[in-house]
N, C-alpha and C positions, 0 to 999 in steps of 0.2 A: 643523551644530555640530561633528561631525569635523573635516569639515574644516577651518573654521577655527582648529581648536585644532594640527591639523598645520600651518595654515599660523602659527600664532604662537610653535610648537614651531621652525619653520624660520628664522623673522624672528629669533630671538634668540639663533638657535647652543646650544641646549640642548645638554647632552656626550652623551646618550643619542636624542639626533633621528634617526641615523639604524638605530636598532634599532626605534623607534618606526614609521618608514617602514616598514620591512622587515614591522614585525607588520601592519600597517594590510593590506598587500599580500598575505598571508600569509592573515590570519582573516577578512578584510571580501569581504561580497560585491561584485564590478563591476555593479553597478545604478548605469547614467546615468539621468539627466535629460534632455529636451532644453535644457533652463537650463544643467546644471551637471556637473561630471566626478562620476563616481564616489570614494567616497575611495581604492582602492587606485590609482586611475589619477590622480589629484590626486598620491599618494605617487611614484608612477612619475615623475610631471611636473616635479616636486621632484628627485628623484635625476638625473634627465638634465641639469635646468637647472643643477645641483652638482658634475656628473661631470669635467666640463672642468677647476676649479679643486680639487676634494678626492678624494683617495684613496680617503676609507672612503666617498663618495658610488659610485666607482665600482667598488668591493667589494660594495656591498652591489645594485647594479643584477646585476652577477658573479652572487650567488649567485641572486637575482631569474629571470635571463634562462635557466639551467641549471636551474631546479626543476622535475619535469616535473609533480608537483603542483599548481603554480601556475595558471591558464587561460591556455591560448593565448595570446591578445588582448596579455596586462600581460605576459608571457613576451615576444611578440614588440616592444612599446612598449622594454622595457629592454633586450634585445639592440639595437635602431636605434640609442637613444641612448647605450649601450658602444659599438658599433662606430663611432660618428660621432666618438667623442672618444679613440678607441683610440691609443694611441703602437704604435710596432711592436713591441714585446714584448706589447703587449694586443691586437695583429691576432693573433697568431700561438695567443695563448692563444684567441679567439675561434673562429680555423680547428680546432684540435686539439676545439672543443666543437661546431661545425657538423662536422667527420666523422661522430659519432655521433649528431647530432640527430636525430630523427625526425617531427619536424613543418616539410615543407615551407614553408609561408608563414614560420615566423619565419627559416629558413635563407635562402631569398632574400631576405628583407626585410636580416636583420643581413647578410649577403652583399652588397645592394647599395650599403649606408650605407659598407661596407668600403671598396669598388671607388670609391669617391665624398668616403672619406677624404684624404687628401694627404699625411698622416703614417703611414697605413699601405700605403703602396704597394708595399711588398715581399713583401706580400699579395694585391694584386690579382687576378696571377693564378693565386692558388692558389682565389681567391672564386670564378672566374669559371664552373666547375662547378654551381653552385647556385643564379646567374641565369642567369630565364627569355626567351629571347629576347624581344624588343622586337617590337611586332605591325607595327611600320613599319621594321625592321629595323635593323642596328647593336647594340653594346651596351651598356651601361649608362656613360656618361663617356665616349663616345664620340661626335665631332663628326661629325653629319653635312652631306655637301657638296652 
């Protein structure tokens, strides 16, 4: 029921949709289904697939990806998809909030989406700190021969 209602909040550009994401993600507990996402990770899914074309899509993932309140998991889901649609002034804001992060996994996770971006490459190698080598070696976007 949530979710549908986030997702009919989203299909029609409500002005307030992406506060509503933000709460969804915020107050809701992440309980999947094997059928179906949770609604805070439904809200996440929403914001990534928005982040590429809107601003406040990718504000509101910003303050999503930074809350250390938030669980891990939906933390690390909205850092991937910041970092995958980052311009370089959004890698750079990205790197300045991985210096201080403290949870490993979403640090390499947004760290490898960085290294794997194309528009934040004057980032790459400030990421490359934070990914963990490859168990077949090489690094992350990197060809092997």
């Amino acid at each position: 029921e949530k979710v549908a209602a986030l997702r009919a909040v989203s299909d029609t550009n409500c002005p307030g949709a992406f506060d509503l994401f933000a709460d969804a993600i915020v107050t809701l507990p992440d309980l999947c289904r094997p059928e179906a996402d949770s609604v805070p990770r439904f809200a996440v899914r929403i914001l990534v697939g928005r982040a590429s074309h809107e601003d406040r899509a990718r504000q509101t993932l910003e303050r999503i990806a930074w809350n250390r309140s938030i669980p891990s998991n939906l933390r690390s889901l909205a850092a991937v998809g910041l970092a995958s649609v980052a311009d370089d002034a959004g890698a750079w804001r990205i790197v300045s909030h991985l210096e201080i992060e403290q949870d490993e996994r979403l640090s390499a996770s947004a760290a490898q989406a960085l290294a794997l971006n194309p528009a934040a490459a004057s980032a790459s190698a400030a990421v490359a700190q934070w990914i963990p080598p490859s168990p077949i070696g090489g690094e992350v976007g990197e060809q092997q021969e």
